[in-house]
C-alpha positions as CSV (number, residue, x, y, z in Angstrom):
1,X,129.3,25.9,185.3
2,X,127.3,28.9,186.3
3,X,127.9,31.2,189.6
4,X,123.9,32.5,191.1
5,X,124.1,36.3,191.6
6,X,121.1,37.3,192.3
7,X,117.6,38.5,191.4
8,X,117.5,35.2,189.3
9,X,120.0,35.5,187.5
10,X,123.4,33.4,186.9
11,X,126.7,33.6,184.9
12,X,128.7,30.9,183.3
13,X,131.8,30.7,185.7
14,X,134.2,30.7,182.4
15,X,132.8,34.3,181.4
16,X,134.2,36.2,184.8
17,X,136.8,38.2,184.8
18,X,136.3,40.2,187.9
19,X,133.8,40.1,191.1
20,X,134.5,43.7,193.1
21,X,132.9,44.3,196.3
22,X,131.5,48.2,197.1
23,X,134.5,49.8,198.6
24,X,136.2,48.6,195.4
25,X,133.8,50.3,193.0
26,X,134.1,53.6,195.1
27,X,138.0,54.2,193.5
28,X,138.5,56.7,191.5
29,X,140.1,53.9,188.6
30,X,137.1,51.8,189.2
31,X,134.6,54.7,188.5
32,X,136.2,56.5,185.8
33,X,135.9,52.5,184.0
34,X,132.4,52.2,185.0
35,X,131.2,55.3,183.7
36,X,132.6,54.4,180.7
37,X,131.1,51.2,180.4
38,X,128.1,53.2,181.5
39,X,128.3,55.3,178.2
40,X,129.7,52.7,175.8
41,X,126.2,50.2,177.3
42,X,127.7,47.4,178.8
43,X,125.9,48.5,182.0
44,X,123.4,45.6,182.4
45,X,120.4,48.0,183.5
46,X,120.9,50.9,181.1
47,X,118.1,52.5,182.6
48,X,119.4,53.7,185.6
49,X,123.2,55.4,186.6
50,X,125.7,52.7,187.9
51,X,126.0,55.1,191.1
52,X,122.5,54.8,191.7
53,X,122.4,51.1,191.3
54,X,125.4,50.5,193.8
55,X,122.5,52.1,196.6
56,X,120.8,49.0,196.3
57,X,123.6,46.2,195.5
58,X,126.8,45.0,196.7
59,X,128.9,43.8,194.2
60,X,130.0,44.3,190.7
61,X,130.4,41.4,187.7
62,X,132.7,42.4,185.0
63,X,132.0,40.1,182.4
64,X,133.6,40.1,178.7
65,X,131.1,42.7,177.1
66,X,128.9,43.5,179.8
67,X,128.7,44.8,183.7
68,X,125.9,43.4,186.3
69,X,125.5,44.1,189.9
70,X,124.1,41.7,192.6
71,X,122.8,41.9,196.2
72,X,125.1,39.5,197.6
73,X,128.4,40.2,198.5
74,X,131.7,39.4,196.9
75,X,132.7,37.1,199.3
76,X,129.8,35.0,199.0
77,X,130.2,35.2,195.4
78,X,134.0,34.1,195.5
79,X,133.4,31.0,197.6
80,X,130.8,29.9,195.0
81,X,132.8,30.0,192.4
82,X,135.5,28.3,194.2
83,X,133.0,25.3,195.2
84,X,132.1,25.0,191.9
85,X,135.5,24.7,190.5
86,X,136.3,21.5,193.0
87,X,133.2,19.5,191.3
88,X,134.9,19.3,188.3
């Protein structure tokens, strides 16, 4: 199943390993991994800094080899994935 995240775009459920909100991502553990994922590319928009991108979004993705960000809050997120687990 996939999980909507945003800006038309969707992950398969079974590739999630984490959904943090925004006060999350502000700890110092939680930055010190996303500026390496920053450096090591798993960023999904490479172009800009992951600080800058948390301006405009709300959440964070951690998937297997890559991070997104999306505009709709981890809550949100959570109970989507939870509805989609009780169709199966």
């Amino acid at each position: 199943m996939f999980i909507h995240i945003g800006s038309d775009e969707a992950v398969l459920t079974k590739d999630v390993i984490m959904i943090l909100d925004k006060s999350a991502l502000l700890s110092k553990d939680t930055t010190d991994f996303l500026q390496v994922a920053q450096e090591e590319g798993f960023v999904a928009d490479g172009e800009k800094h992951w600080q800058s991108i948390l301006k405009e979004k709300k959440t964070a993705i951690i998937l297997d080899k890559k991070v997104l960000f999306s505009p709709i809050s981890s809550v949100t997120l959570s109970k989507r994935s939870k509805f989609l687990k009780s169709l199966k």
